[in-house]
C-alpha positions in Angstrom: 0.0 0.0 0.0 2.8 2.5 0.4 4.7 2.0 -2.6 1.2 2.2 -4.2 0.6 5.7 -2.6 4.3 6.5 -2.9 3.9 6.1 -7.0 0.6 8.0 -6.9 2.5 10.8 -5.5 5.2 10.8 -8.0 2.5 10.4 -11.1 0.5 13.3 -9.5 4.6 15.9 -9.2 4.9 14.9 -12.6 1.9 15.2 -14.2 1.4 18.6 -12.1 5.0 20.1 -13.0 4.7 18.8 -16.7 7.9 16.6 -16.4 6.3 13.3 -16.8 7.5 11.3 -19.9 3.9 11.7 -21.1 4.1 15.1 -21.1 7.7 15.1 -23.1 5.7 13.1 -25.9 2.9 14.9 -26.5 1.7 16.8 -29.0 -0.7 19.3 -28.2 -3.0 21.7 -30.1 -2.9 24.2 -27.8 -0.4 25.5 -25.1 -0.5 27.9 -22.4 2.1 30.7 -21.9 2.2 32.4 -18.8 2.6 36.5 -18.9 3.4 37.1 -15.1 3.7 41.1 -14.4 2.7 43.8 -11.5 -0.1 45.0 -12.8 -1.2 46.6 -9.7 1.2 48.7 -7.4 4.7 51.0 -8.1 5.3 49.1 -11.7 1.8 48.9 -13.1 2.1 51.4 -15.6 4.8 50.3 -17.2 3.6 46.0 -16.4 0.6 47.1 -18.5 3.0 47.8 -21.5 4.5 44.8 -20.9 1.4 43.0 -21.2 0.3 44.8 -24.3 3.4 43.6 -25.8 3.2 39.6 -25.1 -0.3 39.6 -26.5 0.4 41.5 -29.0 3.2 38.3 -29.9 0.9 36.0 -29.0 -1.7 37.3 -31.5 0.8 37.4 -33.6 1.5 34.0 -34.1 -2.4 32.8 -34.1 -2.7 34.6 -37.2 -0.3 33.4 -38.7 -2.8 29.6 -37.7 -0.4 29.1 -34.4 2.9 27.6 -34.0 4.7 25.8 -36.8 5.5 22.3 -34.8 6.2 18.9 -36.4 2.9 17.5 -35.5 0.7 20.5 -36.8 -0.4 24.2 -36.0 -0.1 25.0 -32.3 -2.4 28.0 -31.0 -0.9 29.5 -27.9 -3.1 31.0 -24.7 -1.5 33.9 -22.8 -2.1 33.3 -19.3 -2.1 36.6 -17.6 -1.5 37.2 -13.5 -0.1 39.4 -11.2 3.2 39.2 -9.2 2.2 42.5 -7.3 6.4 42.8 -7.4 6.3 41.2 -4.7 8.7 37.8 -3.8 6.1 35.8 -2.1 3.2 36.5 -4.1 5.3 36.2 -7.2 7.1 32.6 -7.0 3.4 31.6 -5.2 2.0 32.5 -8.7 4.6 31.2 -11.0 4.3 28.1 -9.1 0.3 27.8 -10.1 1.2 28.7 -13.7 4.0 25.5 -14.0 0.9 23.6 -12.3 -2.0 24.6 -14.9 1.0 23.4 -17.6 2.1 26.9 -19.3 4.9 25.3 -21.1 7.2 28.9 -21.1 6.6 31.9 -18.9 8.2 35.5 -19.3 7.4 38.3 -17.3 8.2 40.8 -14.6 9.2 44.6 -13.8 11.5 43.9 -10.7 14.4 42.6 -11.0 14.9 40.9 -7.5 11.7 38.4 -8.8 12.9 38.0 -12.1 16.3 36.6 -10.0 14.3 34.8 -7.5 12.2 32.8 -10.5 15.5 32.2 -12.8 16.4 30.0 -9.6 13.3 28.3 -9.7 13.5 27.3 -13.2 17.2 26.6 -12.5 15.7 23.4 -10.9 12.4 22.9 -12.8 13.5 23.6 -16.1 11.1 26.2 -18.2 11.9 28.5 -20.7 11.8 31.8 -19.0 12.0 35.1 -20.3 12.1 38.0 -18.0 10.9 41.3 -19.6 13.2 43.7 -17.3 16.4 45.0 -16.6 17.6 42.2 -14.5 20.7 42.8 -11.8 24.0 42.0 -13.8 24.8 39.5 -11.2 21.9 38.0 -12.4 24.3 37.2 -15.8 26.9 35.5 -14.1 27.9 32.4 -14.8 26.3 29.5 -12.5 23.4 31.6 -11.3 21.5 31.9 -14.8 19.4 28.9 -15.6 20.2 27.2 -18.9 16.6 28.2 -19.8 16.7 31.8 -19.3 16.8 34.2 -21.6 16.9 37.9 -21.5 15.6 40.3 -24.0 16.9 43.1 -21.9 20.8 44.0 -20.7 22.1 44.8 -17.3 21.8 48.1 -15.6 25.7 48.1 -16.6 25.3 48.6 -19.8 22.6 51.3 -19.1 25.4 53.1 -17.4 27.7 52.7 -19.7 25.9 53.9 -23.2 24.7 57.0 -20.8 28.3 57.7 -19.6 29.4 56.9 -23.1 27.2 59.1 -24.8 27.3 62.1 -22.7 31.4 62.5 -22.9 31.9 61.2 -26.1 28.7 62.3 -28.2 27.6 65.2 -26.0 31.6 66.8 -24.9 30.4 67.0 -21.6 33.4 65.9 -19.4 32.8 66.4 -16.1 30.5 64.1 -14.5 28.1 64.1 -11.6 26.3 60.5 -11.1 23.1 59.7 -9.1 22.2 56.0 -8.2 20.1 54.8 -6.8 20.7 52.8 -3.5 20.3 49.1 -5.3 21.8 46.9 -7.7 20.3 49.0 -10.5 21.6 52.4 -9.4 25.2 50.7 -8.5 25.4 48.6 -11.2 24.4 51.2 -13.7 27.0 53.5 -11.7 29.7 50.7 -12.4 28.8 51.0 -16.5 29.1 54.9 -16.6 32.3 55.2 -14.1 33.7 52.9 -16.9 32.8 54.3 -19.9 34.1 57.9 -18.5 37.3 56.9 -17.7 37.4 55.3 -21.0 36.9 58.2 -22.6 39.0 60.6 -20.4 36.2 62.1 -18.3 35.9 63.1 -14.7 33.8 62.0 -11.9 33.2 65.4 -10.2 30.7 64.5 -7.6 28.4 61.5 -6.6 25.1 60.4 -4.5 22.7 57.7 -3.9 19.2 57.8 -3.0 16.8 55.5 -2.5 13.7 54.3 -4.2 10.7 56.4 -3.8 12.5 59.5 -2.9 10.2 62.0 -3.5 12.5 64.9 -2.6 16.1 65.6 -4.0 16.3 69.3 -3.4 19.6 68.3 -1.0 21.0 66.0 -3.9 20.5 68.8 -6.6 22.2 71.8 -4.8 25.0 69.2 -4.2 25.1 68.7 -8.1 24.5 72.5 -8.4 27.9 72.8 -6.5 30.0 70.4 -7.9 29.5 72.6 -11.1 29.6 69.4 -14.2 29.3 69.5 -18.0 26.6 66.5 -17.3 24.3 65.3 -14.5 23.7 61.9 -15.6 20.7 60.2 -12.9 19.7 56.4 -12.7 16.4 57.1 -11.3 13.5 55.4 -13.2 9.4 56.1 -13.3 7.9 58.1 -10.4 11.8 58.8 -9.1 12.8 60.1 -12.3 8.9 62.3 -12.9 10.1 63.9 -9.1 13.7 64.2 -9.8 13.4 65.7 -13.8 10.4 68.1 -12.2 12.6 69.4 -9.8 16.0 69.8 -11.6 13.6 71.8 -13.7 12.0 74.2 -10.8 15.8 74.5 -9.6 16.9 75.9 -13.5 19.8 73.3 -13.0 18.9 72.5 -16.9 20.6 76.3 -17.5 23.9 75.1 -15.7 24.5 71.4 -17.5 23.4 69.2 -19.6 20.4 66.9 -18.2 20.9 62.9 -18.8 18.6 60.8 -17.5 20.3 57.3 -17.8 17.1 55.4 -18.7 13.4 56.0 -19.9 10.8 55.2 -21.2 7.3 57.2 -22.9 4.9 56.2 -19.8 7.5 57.4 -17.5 8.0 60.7 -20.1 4.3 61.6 -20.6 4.6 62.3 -16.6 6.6 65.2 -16.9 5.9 68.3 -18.0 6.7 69.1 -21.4 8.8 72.2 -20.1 11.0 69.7 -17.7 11.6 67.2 -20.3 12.7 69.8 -23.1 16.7 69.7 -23.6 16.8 65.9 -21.1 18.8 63.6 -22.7 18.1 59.7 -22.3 18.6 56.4 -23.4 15.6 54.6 -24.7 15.7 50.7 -25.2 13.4 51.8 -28.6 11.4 54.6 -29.7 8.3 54.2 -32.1 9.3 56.8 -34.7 13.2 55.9 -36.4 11.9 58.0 -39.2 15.2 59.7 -39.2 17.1 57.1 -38.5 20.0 56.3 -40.8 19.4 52.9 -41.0 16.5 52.9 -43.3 15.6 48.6 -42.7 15.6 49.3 -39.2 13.6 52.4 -39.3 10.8 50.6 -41.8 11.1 47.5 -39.4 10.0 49.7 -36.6 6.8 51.3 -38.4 5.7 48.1 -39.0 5.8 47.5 -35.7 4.3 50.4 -34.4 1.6 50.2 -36.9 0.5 46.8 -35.7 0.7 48.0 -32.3 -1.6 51.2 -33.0 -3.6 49.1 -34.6 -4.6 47.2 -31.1 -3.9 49.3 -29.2 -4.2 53.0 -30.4 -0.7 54.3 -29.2 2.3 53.9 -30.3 4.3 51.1 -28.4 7.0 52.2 -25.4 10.3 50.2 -24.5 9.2 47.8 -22.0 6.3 46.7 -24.1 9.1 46.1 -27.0 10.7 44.5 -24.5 7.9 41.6 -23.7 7.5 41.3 -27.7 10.7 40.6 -28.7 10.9 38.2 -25.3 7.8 36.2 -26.7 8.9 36.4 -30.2 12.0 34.7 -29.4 10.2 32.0 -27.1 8.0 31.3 -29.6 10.9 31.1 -32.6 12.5 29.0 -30.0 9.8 25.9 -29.8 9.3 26.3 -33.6 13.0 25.5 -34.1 13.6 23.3 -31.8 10.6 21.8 -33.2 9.9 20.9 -29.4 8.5 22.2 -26.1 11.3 21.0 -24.4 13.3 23.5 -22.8 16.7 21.7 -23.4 15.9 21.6 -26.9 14.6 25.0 -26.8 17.7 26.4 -25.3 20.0 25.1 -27.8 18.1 25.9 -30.9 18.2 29.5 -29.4 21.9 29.5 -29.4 22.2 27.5 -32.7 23.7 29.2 -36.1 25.3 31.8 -33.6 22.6 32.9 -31.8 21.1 35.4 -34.4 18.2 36.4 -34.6 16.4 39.5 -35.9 14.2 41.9 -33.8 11.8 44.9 -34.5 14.9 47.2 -33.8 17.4 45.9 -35.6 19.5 42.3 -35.8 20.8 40.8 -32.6 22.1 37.2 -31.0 22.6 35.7 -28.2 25.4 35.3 -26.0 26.7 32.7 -23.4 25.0 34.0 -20.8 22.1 34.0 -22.3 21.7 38.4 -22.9 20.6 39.6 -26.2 23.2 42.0 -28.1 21.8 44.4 -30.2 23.0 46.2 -33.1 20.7 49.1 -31.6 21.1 48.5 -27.7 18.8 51.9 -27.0 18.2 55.0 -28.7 20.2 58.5 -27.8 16.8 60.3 -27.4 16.4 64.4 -26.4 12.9 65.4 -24.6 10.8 68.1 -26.8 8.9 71.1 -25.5 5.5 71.3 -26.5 6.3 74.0 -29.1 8.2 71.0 -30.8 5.3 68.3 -30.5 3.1 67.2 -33.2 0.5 64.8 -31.7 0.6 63.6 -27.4 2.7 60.7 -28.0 5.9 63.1 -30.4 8.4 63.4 -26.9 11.6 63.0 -28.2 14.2 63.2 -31.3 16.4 60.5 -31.6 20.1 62.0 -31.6 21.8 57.9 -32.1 22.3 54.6 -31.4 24.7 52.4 -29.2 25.0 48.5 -29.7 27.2 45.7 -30.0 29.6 43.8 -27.2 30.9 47.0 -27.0 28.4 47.9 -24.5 28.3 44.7 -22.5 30.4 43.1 -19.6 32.7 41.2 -20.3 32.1 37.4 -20.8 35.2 37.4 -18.6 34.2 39.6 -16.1 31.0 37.0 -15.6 32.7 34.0 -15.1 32.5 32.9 -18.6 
């Protein structure tokens, strides 16, 4: 009787968590994905993007009749729910998903849950795409799971193309950096600090704050004494609406040059059109490339944003690029490994170099399992409203940064 309950337990963990050889074999019509974001609380704003962007994919691929597999057309469910950015609530909910059988899951705003999943799925294999700017520790080797794969780079790199662009692009060689007081701030600190002394700059001054500082008026007339070419800041949604708002009230915009390490146009549409005018940025992608030299990237781009509009009626932001190109790629995965295994999934991914081609431009992947861009983000410089031409018209795009150039080293990540 106990070995008969003891195998009744094992069918019911396999059968449950999709491991069984049953489930290896099958072929199914239909599989769920699971789209796993905060849609309620600090991140929503920018989750619901996110959202908007893996349905977008998976719409994509239905009408097209569904996933390409061996055995016939697969249609693919999104399975929405909300990780509230928090730990507990999130694994508790990725845990239901890999129960109800999504066979691949992407998701998430907050970094520290995107980390705490990848080491779930480190042990229950998955393909898993997070959808944010994970830690860059998150990269190293031996703590990314074989299945993982991230659409998105490391705060490093943020820092870097900001620190890269506003002394080489911009002149500006004297350099005052804000973190904030986490792995994105200092990591993104790390990338700048490097890129300046690259390129001959000075760091003239420094703080940290934390997130959901609503007041920097001590931090600014800090910067405002330190005197730089360039106040570059690695504050992000309602840090960087406060931070942009108040640099502005202050007239430290008269002073220096403005950068804004990261942004996106939810986060942009928050501040006032006077505050943003002159603030440079780096933007993972911006809907209109019109300019943009390269003229296949710039038509791959309206295409994009045109089937966005067309669902949505606005033009889509980074983070909502972000989840498309993430789900893209998933699904590209299981149609070339021509498989729902994860294994199989993982090396077809990484097969014929790793390339692969994305709404912004042509990309692959690397060891640890981060996509390099020709494109990385966007140089972008907020507009006043004398400049606009419809609600959503809030920057130009000055250029482009891509390529290893803008990574960490392989080396520097164990590899």
């Amino acid at each position: 009787m106990k070995k008969l309950w003891g195998l009744l337990a094992a069918c019911m963990f396999f059968s449950a968590f999709g491991m069984g050889a049953g489930h290896a074999a099958d072929q199914p019509k239909q599989i769920k994905v699971g789209i796993l974001l905060p849609l309620t609380g600090t991140f929503a704003a920018v989750a619901e993007t996110q959202k908007q962007g893996a349905l977008l994919a998976v719409d994509v691929i239905n009408k097209q009749g569904g996933l390409n597999m061996p055995w016939g057309k697969v249609k693919v469910e999104g399975v929405v729910d909300d990780d509230e950015a928090k730990l507990d609530v999130g694994v508790r909910r990725f845990r239901y998903m890999v129960s109800e059988g999504v066979r691949g899951l992407g998701g998430q705003t907050w970094a520290p849950l995107a980390y705490a999943i990848n080491a779930l799925v480190t042990k229950q294999p998955l393909p898993y795409f997070p959808v944010c700017v994970m830690a860059k520790d998150g990269f190293k080797k031996g703590k990314l799971a074989p299945s993982t794969f991230a659409t998105a780079f490391s705060p490093w790199t943020v820092g870097y193309m900001a620190g890269y662009q506003a002394v080489k692009t911009l002149g500006k060689k004297r350099v005052f950096f804000l973190a904030r007081s986490d792995s994105w701030g200092w990591d993104m600190r790390d990338g700048a600090y490097a890129a300046v002394k690259q390129l001959g700059g000075t760091i003239v001054g420094y703080d940290e704050a934390s997130l959901g500082t609503s007041d920097f008026t001590t931090i600014l007339e800090k910067v405002r004494a330190a005197k730089p070419d360039v106040f570059i800041a690695a504050q992000f949604a309602g840090d960087a609406v406060a931070l942009l708002k108040q640099a502005y009230q202050m007239g430290l915009g008269k002073q220096m040059t403005i950068f804004n390490a990261f942004i996106t146009n939810v986060v942009a549409k928050g501040i006032p059109a006077e505050a943003l005018q002159g603030v440079y940025a780096m933007h993972y992608f911006y809907y209109d490339l019109s300019n943009f030299p390269d003229k296949a990237v710039a038509e791959s781009a309206k295409k994009f944003t045109d089937l966005y509009e067309a669902k949505y009626g606005n033009p889509p932001d980074a983070y909502a690029t972000i989840a498309y190109i993430a789900y893209m790629e998933m699904f590209r995965g299981f149609e070339a490994a021509k498989s729902l295994d994860p294994k199989k999934v993982e090396a077809a991914l990484l097969a014929n170099g790793g390339k692969f081609d994305t709404v912004k431009g042509p990309a692959y992947w690397r060891k640890d399992h981060s996509a390099v861009y020709k494109y990385a983000a966007f140089l972008v410089k907020g507009k006043g409203a004398s400049e606009r031409k419809n609600p959503w018209d809030l920057f130009t795009v000055e250029g482009a940064m891509g390529g290893e150039e803008v990574m960490p080293t392989l080396k520097s990540l164990g590899y």
